[in-house]
N, C-alpha and C positions, 0 to 999 in steps of 0.2 A: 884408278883415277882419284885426284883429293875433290873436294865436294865443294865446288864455290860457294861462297856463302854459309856454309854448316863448319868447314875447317878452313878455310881459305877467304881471306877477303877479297872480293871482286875485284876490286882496282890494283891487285898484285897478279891477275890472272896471265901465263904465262904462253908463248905460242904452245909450246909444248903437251899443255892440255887441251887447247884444241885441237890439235892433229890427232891425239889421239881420243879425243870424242868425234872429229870425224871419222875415224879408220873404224869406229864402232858402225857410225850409224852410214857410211858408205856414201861420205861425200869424198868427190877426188879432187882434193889439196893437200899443199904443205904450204903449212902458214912459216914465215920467217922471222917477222917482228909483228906487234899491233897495239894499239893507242886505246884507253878505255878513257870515258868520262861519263859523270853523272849526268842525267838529262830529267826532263819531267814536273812536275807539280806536286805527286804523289807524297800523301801525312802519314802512311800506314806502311808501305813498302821504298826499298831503292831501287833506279832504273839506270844501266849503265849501259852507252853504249860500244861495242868492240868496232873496233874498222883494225881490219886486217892489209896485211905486206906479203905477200905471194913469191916463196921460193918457186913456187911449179903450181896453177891453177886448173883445175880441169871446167869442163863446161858449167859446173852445177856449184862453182866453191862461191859461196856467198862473201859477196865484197865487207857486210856490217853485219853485226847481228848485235838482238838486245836481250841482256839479261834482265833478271829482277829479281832481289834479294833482300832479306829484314830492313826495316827502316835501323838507320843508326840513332835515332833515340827512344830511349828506355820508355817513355809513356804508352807512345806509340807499342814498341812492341807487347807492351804490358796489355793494352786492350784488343791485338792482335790474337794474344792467346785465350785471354777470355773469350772472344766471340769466335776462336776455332780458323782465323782467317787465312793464315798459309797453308794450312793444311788442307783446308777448302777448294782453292786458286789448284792447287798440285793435284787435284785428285778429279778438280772437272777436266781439264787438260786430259786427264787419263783416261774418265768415264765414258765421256759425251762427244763419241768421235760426229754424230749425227748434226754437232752445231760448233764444235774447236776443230780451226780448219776452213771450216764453211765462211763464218762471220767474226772471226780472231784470228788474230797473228798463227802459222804453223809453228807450234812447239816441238825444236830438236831433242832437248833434256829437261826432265823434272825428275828431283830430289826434296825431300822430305823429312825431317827426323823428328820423332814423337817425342825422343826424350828432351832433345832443345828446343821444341818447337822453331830451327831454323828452317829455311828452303830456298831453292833455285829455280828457277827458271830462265832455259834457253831459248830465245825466239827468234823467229823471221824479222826484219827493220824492215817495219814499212814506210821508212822515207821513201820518196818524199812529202809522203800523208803528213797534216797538218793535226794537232790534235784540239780537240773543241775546247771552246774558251767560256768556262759557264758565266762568268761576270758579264762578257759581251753579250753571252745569246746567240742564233744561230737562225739560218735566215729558211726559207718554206722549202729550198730544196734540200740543205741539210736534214730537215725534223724530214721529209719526206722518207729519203734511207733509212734514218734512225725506225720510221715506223715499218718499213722492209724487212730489217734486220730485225725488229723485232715478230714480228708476226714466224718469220724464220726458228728464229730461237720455241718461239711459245706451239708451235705446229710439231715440233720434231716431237717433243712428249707429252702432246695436250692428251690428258688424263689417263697417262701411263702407270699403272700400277707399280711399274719397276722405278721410279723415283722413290716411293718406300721403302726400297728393300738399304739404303744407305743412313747409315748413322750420322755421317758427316757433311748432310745436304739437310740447309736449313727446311725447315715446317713435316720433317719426313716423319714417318710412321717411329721411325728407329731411331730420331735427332732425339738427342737429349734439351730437356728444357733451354731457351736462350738465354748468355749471358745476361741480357738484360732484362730483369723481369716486365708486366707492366708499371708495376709500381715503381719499380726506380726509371723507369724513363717519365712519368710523371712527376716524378724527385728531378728528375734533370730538367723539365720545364721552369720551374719552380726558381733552381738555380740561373736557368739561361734568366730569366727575365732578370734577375738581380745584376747581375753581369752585365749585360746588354739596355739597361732601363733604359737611356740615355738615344736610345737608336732604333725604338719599336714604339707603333702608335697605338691609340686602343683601339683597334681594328682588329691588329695584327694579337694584339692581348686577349680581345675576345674569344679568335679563334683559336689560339691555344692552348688557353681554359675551357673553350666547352670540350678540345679533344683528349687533353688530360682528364676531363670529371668524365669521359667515358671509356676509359682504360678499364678493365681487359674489355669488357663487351663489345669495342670498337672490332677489336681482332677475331673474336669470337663468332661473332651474327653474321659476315661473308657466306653466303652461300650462292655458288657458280663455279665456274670451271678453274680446275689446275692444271699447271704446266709446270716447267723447269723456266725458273725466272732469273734474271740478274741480280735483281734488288738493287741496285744502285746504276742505275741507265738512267745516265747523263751526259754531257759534253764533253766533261772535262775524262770520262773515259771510252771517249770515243774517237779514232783514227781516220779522217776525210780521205781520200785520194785523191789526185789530181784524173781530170778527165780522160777515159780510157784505161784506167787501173783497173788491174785483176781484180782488184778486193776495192770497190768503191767505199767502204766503211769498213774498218775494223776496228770491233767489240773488244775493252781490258779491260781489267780488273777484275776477277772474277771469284774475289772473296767472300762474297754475301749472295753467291747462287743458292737456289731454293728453291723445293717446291710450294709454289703460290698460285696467289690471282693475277693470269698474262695482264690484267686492268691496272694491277698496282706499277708495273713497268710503264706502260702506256701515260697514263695520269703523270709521274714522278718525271717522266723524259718531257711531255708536253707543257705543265707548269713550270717546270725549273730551267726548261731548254730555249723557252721562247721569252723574249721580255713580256712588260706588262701591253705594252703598247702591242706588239703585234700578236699575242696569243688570241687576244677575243676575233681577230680576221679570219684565222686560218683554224682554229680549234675543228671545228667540226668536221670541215675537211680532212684533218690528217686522220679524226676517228675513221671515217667514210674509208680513205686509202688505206689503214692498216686492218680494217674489218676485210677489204676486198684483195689484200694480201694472202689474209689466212685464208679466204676460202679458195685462193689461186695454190696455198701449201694443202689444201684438202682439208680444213673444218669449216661445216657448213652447219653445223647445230647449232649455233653461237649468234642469236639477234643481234641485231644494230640495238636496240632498244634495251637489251639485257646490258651489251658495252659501255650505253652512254651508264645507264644506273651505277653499276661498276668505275667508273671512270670517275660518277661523281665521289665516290663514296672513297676511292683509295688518294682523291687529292690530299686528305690528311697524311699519308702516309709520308710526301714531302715536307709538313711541317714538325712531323716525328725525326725524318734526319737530320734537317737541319738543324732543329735545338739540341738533339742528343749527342751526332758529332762534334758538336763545339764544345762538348763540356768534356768531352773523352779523348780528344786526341790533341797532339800537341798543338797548342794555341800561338797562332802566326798571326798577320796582320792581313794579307789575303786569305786564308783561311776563316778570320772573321768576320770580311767585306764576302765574300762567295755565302756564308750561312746566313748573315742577315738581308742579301740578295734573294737567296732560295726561300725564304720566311717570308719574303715579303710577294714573292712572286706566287710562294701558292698559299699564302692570304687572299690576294685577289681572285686567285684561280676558283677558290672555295667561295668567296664571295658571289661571283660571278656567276656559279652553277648554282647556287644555293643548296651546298653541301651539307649548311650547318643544319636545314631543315632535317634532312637524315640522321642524324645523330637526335632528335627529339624523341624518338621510342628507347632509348639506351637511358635515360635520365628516370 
């Protein structure tokens, strides 16, 4: 087979390699013709999708299916391989059958190559799943799932020694140091504000100076429970279904998995996912719902009262992606309304908890 995306450009892909990536993996069709087009929002990777023409379909031959493959510009991939990100995506797919499947699209094919750092992935179309809109927000029963799926995700390997044993799964025993150290994402604070002066108040400046003047110690003093985490669970990589879907939410993007704190998913999806207006209603709530999640996945050692601590403490963690992605990947014009959206959202989120009081022993 040629390697979509490693030797092959997606949008030349031909019936003929699918027929025979089915005949592999024992779907019964024969594709005849089929249509790709690009789809998506995505700054880091491409998303295309296939709708297929049916010489002969058997019961199981999927009508669309979607790929995902390097972004076509050079910035983007350039911080793709600094941070390890396709090779990440390709390797939980393979890892973690306990939550890929469960709460993500089922992955047909993944590819990989180390020396180009290119890859592929083949997935299930979850049309006609809507995918979330992080500028809009999302309303008490979307964050509701969102906290579902996560309590899902953080239960399969809440403090599973075997998260260590991988080199290519962020905060592991065996990952090598992050691309980005603390000090250059304090360097990239620095930057964002120059960039951005024009669109941030001092509110928003406060809080991104006391959490820059507490890099590394911020990341360091966390003590509580780990799990296998997303690190970037939000909206805009999240798949809704229409009511009575198999898969009421399904979870993408999964370049920035990691062993972490389940609080930094929680905190990052709830600040950035709800506006300013409706988060302070429902905050508590969804903490209460996603607490009594996991303990319906079976962890029960885990206070409400240890959650909220956690929850307040990792709200900085949303104002670490939003200034740091904006200075690192290719700069669009919704791309810079979505991070001074998130900047702003868990500004308040941090205000609101009195996050910044925690950060007073790190100084």
């Amino acid at each position: 087979m040629s390697r979509p995306g490693l030797d092959t450009h997606p949008l030349e892909l031909k019936a003929d390699w699918f027929n025979q990536l089915f005949g592999e993996i024992g779907i019964d069709g024969e594709v005849r013709s089929l249509t790709s087009k690009s789809i998506g929002t995505g700054q880091i990777g491409e998303n295309v999708r296939f709708v297929f023409d049916y010489a002969r379909a058997g019961p199981g031959a999927p009508k669309t299916l979607v790929g995902k493959f390097p972004s076509a510009n050079e910035i983007s991939v350039a911080t793709a391989k600094m941070l390890n990100h396709y090779k990440r995506e390709v390797m939980f797919y393979r890892t973690f059958p306990k939550v890929a499947g469960r709460i993500t699209p089922d992955a047909l094919y993944t590819d990989y190559d180390p020396e180009t750092n290119r890859f592929a992935l083949i997935m299930e179309d979850m049309s006609p799943s809507e995918q979330g809109d992080q500028l809009k927000g999302c309303g008490l029963e979307e964050a509701r799932l969102a906290m579902e799926a996560a309590a899902v995700l953080h239960a399969a390997h809440w403090e599973d020694p075997v998260l260590d044993e991988h080199d290519w799964l962020q905060g592991s025993a065996k990952a090598p140091p992050p691309g980005l150290s603390p000090e250059m994402v304090a360097g990239l604070w620095t930057g964002f504000k120059e960039r951005y002066a024009a669109h941030i108040n001092a509110e928003q400046i406060e809080v991104g100076d006391a959490y820059a003047a507490s890099l590394p110690k911020w990341g360091e003093t966390y003590q509580g429970p780990y799990a296998l985490t997303h690190s970037d669970y939000r909206l805009d990589n999240m798949l809704f279904g229409q009511p009575g879907a198999k898969k009421p939410l399904a979870v993408v993007d999964w370049q920035t998995a990691g062993k972490g704190a389940p609080a930094n998913d929680v905190a990052y999806f709830i600040g950035a996912g709800l506006t300013r207006e409706e988060r302070p209603k429902h905050e508590k709530a969804l903490l209460r719902h996603y607490h009594d999640r996991l303990k319906a996945e079976g962890i029960t050692s885990y206070s409400f009262d240890d959650l909220y601590t956690h929850y307040r403490w990792f709200a900085f963690y949303g104002i670490s992606v939003a200034f740091a992605a904006a200075m690192i990947v290719k700069q669009t014009e919704r791309g810079d309304e979505m991070f001074l959206t998130m900047l702003r959202r868990h500004s308040a989120q941090i205000h609101d908890n009195n996050s910044l009081d925690l950060l007073k022993s790190l100084v």
